[in-house]
Backbone as CSV, one residue per row, in Angstrom:
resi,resn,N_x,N_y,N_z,CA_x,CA_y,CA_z,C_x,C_y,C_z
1,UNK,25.635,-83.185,-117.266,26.279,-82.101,-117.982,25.653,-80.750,-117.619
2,UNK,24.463,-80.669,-117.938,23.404,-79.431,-116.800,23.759,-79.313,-115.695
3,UNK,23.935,-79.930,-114.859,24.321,-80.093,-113.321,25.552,-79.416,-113.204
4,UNK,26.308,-79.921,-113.871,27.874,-78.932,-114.031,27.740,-77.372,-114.087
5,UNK,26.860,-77.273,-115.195,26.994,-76.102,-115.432,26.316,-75.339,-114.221
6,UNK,25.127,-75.544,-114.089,24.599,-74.851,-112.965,25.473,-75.100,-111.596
7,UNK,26.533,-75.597,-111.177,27.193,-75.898,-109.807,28.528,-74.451,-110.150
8,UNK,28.651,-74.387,-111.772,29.546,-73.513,-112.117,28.949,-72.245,-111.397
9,UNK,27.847,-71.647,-111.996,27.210,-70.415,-112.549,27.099,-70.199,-110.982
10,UNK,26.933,-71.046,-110.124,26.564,-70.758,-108.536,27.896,-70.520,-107.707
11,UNK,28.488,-71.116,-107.910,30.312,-70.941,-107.201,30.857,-69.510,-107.328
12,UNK,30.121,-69.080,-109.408,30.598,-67.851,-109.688,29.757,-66.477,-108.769
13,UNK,28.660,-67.205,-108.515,27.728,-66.151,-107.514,27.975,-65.762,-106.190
14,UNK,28.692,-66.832,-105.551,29.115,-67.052,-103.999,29.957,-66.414,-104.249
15,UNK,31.289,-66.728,-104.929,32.520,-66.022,-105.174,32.781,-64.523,-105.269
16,UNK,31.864,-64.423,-106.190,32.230,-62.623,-106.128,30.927,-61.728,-105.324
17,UNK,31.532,-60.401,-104.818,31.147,-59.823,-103.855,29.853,-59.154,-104.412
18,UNK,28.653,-59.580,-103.576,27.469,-58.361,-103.974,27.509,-57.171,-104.266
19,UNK,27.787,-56.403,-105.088,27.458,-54.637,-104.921,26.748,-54.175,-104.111
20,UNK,26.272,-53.213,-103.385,25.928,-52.070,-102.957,24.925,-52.077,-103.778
21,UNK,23.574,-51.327,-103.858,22.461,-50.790,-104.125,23.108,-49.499,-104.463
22,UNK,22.519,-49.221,-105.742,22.936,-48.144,-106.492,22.532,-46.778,-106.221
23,UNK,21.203,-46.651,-105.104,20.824,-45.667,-104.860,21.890,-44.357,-104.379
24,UNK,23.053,-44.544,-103.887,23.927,-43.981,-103.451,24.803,-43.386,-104.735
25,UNK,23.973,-43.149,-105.675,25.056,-42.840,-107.187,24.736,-41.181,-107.253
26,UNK,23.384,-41.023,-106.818,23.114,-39.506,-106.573,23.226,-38.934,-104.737
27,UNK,23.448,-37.715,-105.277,23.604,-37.462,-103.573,22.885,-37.340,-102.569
28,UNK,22.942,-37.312,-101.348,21.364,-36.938,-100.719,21.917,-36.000,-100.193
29,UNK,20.805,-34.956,-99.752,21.524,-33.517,-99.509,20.103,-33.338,-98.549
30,UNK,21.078,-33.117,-96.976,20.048,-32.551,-95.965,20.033,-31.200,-95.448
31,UNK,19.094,-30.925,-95.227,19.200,-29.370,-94.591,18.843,-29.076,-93.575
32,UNK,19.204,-28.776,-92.383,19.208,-28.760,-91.210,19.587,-27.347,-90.467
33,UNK,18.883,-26.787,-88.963,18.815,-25.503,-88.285,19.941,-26.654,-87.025
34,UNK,20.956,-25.895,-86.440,21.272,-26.231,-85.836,21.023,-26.411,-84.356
35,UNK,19.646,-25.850,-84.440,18.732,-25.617,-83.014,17.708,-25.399,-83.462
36,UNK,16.443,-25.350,-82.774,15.023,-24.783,-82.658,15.241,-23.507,-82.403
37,UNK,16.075,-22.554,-82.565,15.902,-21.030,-82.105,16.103,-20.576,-83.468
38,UNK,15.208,-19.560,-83.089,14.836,-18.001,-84.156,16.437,-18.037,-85.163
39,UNK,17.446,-17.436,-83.856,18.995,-17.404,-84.571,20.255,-18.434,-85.043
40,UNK,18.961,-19.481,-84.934,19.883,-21.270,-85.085,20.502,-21.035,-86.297
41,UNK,21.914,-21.523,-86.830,22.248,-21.294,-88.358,21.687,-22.525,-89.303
42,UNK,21.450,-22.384,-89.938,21.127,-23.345,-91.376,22.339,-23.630,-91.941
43,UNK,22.758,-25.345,-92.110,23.452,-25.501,-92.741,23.178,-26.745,-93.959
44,UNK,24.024,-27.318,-94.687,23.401,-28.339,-95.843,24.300,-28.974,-95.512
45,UNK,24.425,-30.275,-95.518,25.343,-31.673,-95.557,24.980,-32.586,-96.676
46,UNK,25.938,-32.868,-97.273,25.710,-33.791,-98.703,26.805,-34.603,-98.468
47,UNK,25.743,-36.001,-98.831,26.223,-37.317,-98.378,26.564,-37.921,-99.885
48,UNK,27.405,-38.332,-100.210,27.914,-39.201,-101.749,27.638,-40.675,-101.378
49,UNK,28.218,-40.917,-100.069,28.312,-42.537,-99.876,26.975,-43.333,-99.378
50,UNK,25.959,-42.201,-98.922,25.110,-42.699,-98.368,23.727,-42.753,-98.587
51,UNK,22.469,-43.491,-99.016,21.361,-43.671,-99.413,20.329,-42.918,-98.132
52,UNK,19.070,-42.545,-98.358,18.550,-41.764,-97.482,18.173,-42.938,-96.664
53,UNK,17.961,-43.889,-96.645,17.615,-44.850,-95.483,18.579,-44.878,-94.529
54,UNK,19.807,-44.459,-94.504,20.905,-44.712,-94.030,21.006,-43.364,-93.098
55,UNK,20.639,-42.382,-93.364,20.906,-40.990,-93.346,19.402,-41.355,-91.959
56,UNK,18.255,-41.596,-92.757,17.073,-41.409,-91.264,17.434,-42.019,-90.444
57,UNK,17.623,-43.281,-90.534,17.911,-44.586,-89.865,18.849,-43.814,-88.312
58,UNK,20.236,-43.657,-89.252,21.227,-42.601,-88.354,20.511,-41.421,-87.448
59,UNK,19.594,-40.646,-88.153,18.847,-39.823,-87.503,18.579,-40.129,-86.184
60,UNK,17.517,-40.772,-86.768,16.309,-41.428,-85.553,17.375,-42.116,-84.207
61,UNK,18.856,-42.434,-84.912,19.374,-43.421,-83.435,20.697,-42.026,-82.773
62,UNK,20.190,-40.508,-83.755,21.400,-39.332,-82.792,22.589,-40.061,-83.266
63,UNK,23.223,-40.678,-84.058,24.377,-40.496,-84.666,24.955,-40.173,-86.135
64,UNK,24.653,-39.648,-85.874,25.447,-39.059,-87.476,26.337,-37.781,-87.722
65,UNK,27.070,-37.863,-88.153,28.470,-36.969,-87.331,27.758,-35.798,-87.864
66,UNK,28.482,-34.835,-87.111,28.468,-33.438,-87.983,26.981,-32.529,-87.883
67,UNK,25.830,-33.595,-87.288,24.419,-32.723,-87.026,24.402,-33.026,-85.500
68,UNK,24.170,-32.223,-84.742,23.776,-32.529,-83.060,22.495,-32.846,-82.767
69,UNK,22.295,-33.191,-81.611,20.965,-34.173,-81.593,19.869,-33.170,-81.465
70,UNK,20.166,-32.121,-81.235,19.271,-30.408,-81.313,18.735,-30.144,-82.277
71,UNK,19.414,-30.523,-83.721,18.933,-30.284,-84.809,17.411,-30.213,-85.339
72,UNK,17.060,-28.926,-86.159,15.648,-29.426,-86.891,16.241,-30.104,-87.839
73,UNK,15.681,-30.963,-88.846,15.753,-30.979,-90.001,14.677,-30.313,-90.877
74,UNK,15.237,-29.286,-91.771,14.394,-28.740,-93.035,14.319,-29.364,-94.068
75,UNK,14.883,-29.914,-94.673,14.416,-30.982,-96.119,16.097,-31.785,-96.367
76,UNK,14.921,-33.191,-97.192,16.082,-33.650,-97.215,15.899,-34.462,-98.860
77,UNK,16.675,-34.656,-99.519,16.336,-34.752,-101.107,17.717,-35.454,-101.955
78,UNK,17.221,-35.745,-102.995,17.794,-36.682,-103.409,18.353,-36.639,-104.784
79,UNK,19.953,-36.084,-104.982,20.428,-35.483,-106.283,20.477,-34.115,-106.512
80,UNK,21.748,-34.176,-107.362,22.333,-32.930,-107.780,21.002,-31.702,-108.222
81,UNK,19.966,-31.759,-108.257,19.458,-30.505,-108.508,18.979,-30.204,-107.401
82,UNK,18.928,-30.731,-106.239,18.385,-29.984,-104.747,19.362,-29.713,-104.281
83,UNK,21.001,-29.329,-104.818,21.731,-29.239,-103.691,21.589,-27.376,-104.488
84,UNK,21.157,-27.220,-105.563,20.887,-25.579,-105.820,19.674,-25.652,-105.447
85,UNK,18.824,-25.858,-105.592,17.270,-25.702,-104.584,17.189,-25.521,-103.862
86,UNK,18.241,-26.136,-102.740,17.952,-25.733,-101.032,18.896,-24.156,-101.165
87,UNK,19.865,-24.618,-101.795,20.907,-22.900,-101.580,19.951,-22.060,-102.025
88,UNK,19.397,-21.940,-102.963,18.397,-20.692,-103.097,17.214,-20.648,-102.002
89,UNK,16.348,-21.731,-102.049,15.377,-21.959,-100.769,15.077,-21.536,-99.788
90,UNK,16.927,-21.866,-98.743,17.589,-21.249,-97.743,18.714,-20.292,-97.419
91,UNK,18.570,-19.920,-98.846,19.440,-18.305,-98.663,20.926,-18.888,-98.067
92,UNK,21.758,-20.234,-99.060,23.065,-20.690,-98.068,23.721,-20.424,-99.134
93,UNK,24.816,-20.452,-98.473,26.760,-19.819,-99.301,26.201,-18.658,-99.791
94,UNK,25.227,-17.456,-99.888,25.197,-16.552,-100.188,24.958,-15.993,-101.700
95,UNK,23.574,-17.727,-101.353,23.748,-17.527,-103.065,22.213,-16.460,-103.045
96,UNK,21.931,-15.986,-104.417,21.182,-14.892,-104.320,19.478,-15.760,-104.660
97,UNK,18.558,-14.968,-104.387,17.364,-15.698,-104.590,16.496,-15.164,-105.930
């Protein structure tokens, strides 16, 4: 009768799909010079879908859309209060300091 139940509780485990790791519930928000030069622009990219392991990982292998492999990176952080931290930080969208 135990045996049953536990063959249940396991079928129900196989059956339905693992979630995702929740870390991806806040945003990660990178900040990046689009070159090593003096006049390189600074821009911010904020990721919703993606956990920062995902984001270096991508780094380190030059794919990740939207940054070129030239890039510095200036900081990179985790949730809605660094995405006003870096705008003030780095003087972006023109916000005031």
């Amino acid at each position: 009768m135990q045996l049953n139940h536990i063959k249940k509780e396991i079928t129900k485990t196989i059956n339905t799909k693992m979630a995702r790791e929740k870390s991806y519930i806040y945003p990660t928000v990178l900040v990046f010079k689009t070159s090593n030069r003096s006049n390189a622009k600074t821009k911010m990219k904020i990721y919703k879908t993606r956990n920062v392991d995902e984001i270096i990982d991508a780094l380190e292998k030059d794919k990740l859309p939207g940054i070129p492999k030239s890039a510095e990176i200036l900081d990179i952080g985790i949730g809605e209060s660094f995405i006003e931290k870096y705008k003030k930080k780095h003087d972006l969208f023109g916000s005031l300091k």
